[in-house]
C-alpha positions in Angstrom: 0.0 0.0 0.0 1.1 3.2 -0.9 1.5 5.8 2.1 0.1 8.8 1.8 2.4 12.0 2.4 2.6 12.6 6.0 4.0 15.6 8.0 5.2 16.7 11.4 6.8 13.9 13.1 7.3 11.7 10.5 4.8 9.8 10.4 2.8 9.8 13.9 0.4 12.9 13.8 -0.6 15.1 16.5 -3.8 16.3 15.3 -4.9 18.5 17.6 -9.2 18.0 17.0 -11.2 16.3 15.2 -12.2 18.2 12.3 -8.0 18.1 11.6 -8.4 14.0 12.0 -11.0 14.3 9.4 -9.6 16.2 7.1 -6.8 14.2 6.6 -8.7 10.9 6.0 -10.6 12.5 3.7 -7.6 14.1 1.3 -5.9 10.5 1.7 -8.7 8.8 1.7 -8.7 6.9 4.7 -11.2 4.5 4.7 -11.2 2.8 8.6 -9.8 4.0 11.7 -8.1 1.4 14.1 -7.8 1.8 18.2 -5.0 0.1 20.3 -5.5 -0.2 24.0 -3.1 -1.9 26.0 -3.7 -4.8 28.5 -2.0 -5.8 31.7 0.0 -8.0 30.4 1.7 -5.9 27.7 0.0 -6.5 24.9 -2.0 -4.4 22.5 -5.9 -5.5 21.4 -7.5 -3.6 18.8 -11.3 -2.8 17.3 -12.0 -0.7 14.1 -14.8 1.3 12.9 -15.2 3.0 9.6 -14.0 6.5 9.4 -17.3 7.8 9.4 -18.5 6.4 12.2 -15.7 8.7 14.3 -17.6 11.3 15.7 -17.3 14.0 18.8 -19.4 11.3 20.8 -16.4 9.0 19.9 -14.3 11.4 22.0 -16.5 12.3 24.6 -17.7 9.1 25.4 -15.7 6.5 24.3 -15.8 3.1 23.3 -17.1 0.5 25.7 -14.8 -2.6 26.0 -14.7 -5.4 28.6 -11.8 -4.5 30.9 -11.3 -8.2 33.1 -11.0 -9.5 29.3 -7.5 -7.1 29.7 -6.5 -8.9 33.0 -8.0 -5.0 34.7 -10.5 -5.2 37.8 -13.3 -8.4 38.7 -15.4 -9.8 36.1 -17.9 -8.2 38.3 -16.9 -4.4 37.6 -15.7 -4.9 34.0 -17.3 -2.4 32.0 -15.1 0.0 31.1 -14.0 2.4 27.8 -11.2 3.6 25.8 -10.9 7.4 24.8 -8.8 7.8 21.5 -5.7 10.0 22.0 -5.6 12.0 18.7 -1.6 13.2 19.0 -1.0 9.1 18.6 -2.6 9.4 15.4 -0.5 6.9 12.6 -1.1 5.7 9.1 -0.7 1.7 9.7 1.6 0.4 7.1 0.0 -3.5 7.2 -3.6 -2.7 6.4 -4.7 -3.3 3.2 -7.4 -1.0 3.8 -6.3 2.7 4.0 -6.3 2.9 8.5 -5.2 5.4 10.6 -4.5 4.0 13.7 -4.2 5.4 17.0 -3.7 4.2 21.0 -6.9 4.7 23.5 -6.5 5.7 27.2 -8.7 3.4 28.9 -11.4 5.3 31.5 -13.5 3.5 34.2 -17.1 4.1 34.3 -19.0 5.4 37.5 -21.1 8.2 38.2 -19.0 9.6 35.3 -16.5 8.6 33.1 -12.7 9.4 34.7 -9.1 7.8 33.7 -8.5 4.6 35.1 -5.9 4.5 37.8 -4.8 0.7 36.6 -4.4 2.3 33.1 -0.8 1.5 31.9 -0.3 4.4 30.2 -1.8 6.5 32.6 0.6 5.4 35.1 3.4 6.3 32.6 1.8 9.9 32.5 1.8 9.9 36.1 5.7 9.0 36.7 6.8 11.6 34.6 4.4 14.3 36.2 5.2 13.2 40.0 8.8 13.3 38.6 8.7 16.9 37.9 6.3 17.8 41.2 9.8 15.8 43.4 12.0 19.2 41.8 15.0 16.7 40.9 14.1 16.7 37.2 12.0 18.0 34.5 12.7 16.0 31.6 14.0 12.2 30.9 15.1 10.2 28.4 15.3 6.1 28.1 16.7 4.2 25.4 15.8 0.4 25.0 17.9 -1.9 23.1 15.3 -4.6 21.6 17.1 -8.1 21.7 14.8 -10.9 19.4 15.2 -14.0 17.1 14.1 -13.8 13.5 13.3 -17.4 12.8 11.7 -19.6 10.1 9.3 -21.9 11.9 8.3 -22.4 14.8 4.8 -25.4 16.3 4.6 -26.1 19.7 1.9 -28.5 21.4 0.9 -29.0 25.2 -1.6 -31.5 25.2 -1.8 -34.2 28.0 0.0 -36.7 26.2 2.0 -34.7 23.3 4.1 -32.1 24.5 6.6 -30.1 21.9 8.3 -26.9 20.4 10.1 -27.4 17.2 11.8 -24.1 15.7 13.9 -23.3 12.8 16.4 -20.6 11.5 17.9 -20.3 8.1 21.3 -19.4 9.2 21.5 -21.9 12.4 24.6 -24.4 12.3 22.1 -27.3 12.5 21.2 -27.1 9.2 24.5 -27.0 8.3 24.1 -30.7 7.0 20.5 -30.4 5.6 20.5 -32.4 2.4 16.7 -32.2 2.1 16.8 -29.0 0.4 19.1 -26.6 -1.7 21.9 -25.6 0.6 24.5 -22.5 0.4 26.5 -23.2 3.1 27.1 -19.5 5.3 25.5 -21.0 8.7 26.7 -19.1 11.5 28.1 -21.2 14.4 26.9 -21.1 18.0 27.4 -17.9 19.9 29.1 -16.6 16.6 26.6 -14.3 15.4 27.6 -11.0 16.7 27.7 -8.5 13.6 28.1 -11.1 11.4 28.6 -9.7 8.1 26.5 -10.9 4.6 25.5 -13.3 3.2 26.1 -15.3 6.9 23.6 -12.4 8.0 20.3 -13.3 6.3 18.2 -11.0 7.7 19.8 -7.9 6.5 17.4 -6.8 4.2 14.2 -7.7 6.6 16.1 -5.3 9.0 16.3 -2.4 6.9 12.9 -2.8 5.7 11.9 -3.0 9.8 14.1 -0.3 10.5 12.8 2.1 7.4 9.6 1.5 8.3 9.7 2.5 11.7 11.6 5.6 10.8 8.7 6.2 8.5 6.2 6.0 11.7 8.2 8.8 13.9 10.5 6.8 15.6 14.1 7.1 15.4 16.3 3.9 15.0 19.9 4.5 16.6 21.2 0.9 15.0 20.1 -2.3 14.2 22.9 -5.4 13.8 22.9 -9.3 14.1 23.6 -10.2 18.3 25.5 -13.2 19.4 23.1 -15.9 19.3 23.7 -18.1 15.9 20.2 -19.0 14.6 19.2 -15.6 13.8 19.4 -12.9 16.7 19.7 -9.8 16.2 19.2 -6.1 18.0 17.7 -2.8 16.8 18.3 -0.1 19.4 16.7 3.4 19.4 17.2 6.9 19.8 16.4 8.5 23.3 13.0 9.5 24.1 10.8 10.3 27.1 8.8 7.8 29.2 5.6 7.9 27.7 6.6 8.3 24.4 9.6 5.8 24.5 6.4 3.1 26.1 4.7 3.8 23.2 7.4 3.6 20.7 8.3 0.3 22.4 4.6 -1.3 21.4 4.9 0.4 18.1 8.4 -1.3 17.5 7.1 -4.8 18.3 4.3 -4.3 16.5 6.5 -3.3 13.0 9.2 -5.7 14.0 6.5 -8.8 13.7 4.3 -7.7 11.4 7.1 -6.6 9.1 8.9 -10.4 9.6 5.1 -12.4 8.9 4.8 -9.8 5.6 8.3 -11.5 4.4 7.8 -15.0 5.6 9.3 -15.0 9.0 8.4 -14.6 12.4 9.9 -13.1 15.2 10.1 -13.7 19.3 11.4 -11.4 21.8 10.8 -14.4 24.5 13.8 -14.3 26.5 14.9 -18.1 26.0 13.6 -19.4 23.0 16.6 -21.4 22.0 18.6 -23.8 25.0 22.0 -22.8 24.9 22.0 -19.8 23.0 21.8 -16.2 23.9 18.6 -14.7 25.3 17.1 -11.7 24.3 17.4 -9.0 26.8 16.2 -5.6 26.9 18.5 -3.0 28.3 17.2 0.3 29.3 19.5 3.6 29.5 18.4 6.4 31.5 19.3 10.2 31.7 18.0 13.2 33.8 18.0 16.8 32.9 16.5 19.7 34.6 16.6 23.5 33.4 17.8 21.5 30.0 21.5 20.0 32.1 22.1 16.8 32.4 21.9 16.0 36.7 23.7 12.4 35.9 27.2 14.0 35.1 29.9 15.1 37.3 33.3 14.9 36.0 34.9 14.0 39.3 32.5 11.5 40.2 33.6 7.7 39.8 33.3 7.1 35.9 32.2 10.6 35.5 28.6 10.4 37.2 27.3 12.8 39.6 25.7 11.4 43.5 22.6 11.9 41.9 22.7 9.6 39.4 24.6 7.1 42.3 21.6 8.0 44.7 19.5 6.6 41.5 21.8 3.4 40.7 21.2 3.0 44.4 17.6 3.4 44.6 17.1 0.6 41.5 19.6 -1.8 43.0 18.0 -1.5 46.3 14.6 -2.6 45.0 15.4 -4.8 42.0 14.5 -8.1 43.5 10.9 -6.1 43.6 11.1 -4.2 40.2 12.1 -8.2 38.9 8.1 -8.4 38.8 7.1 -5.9 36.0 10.3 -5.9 34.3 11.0 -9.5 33.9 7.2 -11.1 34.4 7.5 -14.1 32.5 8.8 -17.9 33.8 10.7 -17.7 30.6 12.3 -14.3 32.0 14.4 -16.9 34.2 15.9 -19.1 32.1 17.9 -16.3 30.6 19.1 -14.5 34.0 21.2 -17.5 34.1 25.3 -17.4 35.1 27.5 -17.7 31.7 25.2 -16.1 28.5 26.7 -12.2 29.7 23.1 -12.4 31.7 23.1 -9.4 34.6 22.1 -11.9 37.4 24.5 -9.8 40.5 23.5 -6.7 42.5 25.9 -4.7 41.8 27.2 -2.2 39.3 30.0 -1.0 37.7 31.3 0.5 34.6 31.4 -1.8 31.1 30.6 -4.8 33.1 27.7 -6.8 31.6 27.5 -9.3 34.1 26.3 -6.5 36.6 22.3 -5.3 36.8 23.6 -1.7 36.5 26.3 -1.2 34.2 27.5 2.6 33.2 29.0 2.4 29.5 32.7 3.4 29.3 32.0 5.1 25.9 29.8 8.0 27.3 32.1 10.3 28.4 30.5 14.1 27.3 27.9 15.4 29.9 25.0 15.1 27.9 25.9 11.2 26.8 26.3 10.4 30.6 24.2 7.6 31.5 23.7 4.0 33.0 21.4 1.0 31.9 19.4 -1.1 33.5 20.3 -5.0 32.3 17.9 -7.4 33.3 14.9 -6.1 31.6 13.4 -8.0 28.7 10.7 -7.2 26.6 8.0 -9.4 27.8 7.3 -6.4 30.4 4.5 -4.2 29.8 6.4 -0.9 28.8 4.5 1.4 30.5 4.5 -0.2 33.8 8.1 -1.6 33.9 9.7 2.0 32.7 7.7 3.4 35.7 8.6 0.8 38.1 12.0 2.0 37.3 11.8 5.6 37.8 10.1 5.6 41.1 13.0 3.2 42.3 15.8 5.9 41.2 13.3 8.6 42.4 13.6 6.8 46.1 16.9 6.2 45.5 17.6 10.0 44.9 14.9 11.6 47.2 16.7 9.0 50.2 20.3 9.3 48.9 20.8 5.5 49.0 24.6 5.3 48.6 25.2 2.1 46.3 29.1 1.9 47.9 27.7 1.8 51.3 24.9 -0.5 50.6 27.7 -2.8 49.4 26.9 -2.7 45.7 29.9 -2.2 44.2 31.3 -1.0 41.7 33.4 -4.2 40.7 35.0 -3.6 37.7 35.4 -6.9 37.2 34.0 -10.2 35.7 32.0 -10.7 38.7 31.7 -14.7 37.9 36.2 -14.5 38.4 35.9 -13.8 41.9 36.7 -16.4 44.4 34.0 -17.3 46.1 33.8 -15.9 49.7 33.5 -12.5 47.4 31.1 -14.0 45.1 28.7 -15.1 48.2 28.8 -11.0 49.6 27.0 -9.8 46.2 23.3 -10.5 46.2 21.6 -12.5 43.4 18.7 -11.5 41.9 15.1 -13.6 41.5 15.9 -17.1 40.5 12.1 -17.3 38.8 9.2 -15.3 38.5 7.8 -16.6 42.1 10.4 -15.6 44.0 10.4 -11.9 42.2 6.5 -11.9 42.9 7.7 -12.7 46.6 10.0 -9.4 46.6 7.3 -7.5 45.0 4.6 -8.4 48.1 7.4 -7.1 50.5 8.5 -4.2 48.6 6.2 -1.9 47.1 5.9 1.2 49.0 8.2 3.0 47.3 5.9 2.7 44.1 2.7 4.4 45.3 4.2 7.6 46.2 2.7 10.6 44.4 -0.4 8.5 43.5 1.8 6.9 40.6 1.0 2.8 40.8 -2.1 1.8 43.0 -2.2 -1.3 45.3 -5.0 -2.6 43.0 -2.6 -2.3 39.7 0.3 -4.7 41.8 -2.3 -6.6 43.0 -3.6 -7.3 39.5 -0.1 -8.2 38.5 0.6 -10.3 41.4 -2.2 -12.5 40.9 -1.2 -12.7 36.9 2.3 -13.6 37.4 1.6 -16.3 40.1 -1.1 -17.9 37.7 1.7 -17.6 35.3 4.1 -19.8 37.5 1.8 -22.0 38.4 0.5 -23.2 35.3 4.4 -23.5 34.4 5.1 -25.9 37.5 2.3 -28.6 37.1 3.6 -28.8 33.5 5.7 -31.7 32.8 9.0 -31.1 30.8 10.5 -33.0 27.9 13.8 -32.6 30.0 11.8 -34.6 33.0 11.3 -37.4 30.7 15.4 -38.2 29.6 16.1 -37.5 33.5 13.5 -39.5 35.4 11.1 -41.9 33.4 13.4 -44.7 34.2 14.1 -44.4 37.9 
């Protein structure tokens, strides 16, 4: 489909009413317009109406959906509606059918309608506005690095008696002796894919088409290149952008990565541990703070050139992390990544261009308005909004309650962490070795999160009860593995 001409940013509009939103489906002749609304769990649902069914009573009253379908409140209190928010206005590249698309804020329905506290974009909008109300900053910017595998099959079945996941890649050394079909040789070996070059990088292509494409939609791509795991993963990392947006952006980029892949005959996973023994797909997340337009995170005399703020903040995430482990890492899978040997952050600590630490502050930004650390962890099964929240309040206690990292024994180790002996290894906390124990540190730290109104109990209690159902259903789940280690005791 060809796109019509689109302005200011590229791609996303920010029509300001709606006789503007009209206007410019009827020069381009937009023929539907799409809604995305977010559920707890991360992941965007959508419903469509025609264009001329979009209407003032559209805005004012919204659209009535059933929220407990979204993981939000008791089936008992489930009627709730979404409100379209025009400045997230985009021309959607996969219809077929001219669509605008654009992200509702979901409102809960009373004696009137008002936002929904449990709304995960409406607890991004209120992080960044308690963040400015605490005086330590006015503006911040994050920048994700999205980790996946670009594969070329992939079945799985869980019945009672069949249980199975096959998956394929192109470039994997398994198929290195496949005599089935017409072969080229070019496989890249295990853990030998990082920025391996054509035509061992298959994908190349698929990545500038993702990567163009998302440029096209408003949102900036830093880099994209092939990541260390052989059978096909690669990274695309974007340019800095504040919470809200950057939470959008991050659904928009999922949502372009996979769609763009199933439009060329592949699919994509950003599950953390797809593929035993290979790498797993993080997501790291960089953070700045500025106020008055400086950057607070840079002191040149500091230790690696970062000021006691931005310590008091490193401090304040490492402190709860075992908690935060519950929105940014909330799937079983999370855990079979944050594993000792695949360069996963699974130590308490930080330091500076140390990947096996959580926080790790990278040696190459050394001007003050480059200064920044990233959170390691992270993976992109977290619902965006909620997890680059989570994240802020934690460096906002940390700030607001100077939490030294030094004194709280965090480091920095600059380091491999895994080469110390062991009497030091044993003084460096671990984080959550699976998604119970995370939801464990979660019930016993969560304070810190409700300040300024930003998270509700009823939001972590909604997530607490998700992820547990989560694990359980894992546990009572027999695995192949079980089979090859017990069936014959």
């Amino acid at each position: 489909m060809q796109l019509p001409k689109l302005i200011d940013l590229g791609g996303c509009y920010m029509f300001k009413n709606l006789n503007e939103l009209k206007n410019y489906c009827r020069e381009n002749d937009i023929k539907v317009i799409d809604f995305k609304v977010i559920d707890l769990a991360g992941k965007w649902h959508h419903l469509t109406i025609p264009t001329t069914r979009f209407t003032e009573k559209t805005l004012e009253d919204g659209i009535g959906f059933d929220g407990s379908s979204y993981g939000f409140l008791t089936v008992e209190k489930s009627d709730m509606v979404f409100i379209p928010d025009l400045s997230s206005a985009f021309v959607d590249p996969f219809n077929e059918v001219p669509a605008l698309t654009m992200i509702g804020n979901i409102y809960s329905i009373g004696d009137k309608i008002e936002r929904f506290e449990g709304d995960p974009r409406y607890v991004a909008e209120k992080t960044e506005k308690y963040m400015t109300e605490t005086g330590i900053a006015d503006k911040t910017l994050y920048g994700p690095e999205f980790e996946f595998y670009i594969l070329d099959h992939i079945s799985y079945k869980t019945t009672p008696n069949h249980m199975e996941v096959y998956l394929d890649s192109e470039q994997a050394n398994w198929n290195m002796g496949n005599k089935d079909t017409k072969n080229l040789g070019f496989k890249v070996g295990h853990h030998n894919g990082y920025h391996v070059d054509i035509p061992n990088d298959v994908s190349y292509n698929l990545r500038n088409k993702m990567v163009l494409t998302l440029e096209e939609l408003g949102v900036p791509v830093k880099y994209h290149h092939t990541e260390v795991g052989g059978p096909g993963q690669l990274e695309i990392e974007l340019s800095f952008s504040g919470l809200l947006e950057m939470a959008d952006r991050t659904m928009l980029t999922k949502y372009v990565l996979k769609n763009e892949a199933i439009r060329n005959g592949k699919t994509v996973t950003f599950m953390p541990k797809p593929i035993f023994g290979e790498a797993g797909n993080g997501m790291h997340v960089h953070f700045q703070l500025f106020k008055d337009s400086k950057p607070i995170f840079y002191d040149e005399n500091g230790y690696s050139g970062l000021s006691d703020t931005a310590l008091y903040a490193i401090g304040g995430i490492l402190k709860h992390s075992p908690a935060l482990m519950a929105f940014t890492n909330p799937s079983t899978n999370s855990y079979k990544r944050l594993v000792p040997g695949y360069e996963a952050p699974v130590s308490i600590c930080f330091a500076t261009a140390n990947r096996s630490s959580v926080i790790r502050i990278p040696g190459y930004a050394k001007k003050p308005d480059a200064k920044r650390f990233e959170f390691r962890p992270s993976d992109a099964t977290c619902n965006p909004y909620i997890a680059y929240s989570a994240l802020m309040m934690a460096m906002l206690d940390g700030i607001m309650n100077k939490i030294d990292p030094t004194e709280e024994g965090y480091g920095p180790y600059d380091i491999n962490i895994f080469n110390l002996p062991e009497e030091e290894k044993a003084k460096i906390k671990g984080l959550p070795k699976s998604l119970e124990e995370a939801a464990d540190e979660l019930e016993k730290d969560y304070e810190f999160l409700l300040k300024g109104g930003v998270f509700t109990e009823g939001i972590i209690r909604d997530q607490l009860k998700r992820i547990r159902c989560d694990a359980s259903k894992v546990n009572i789940m027999p695995n192949p593995i079980e089979f090859e280690m017990y069936f014959d005791l």
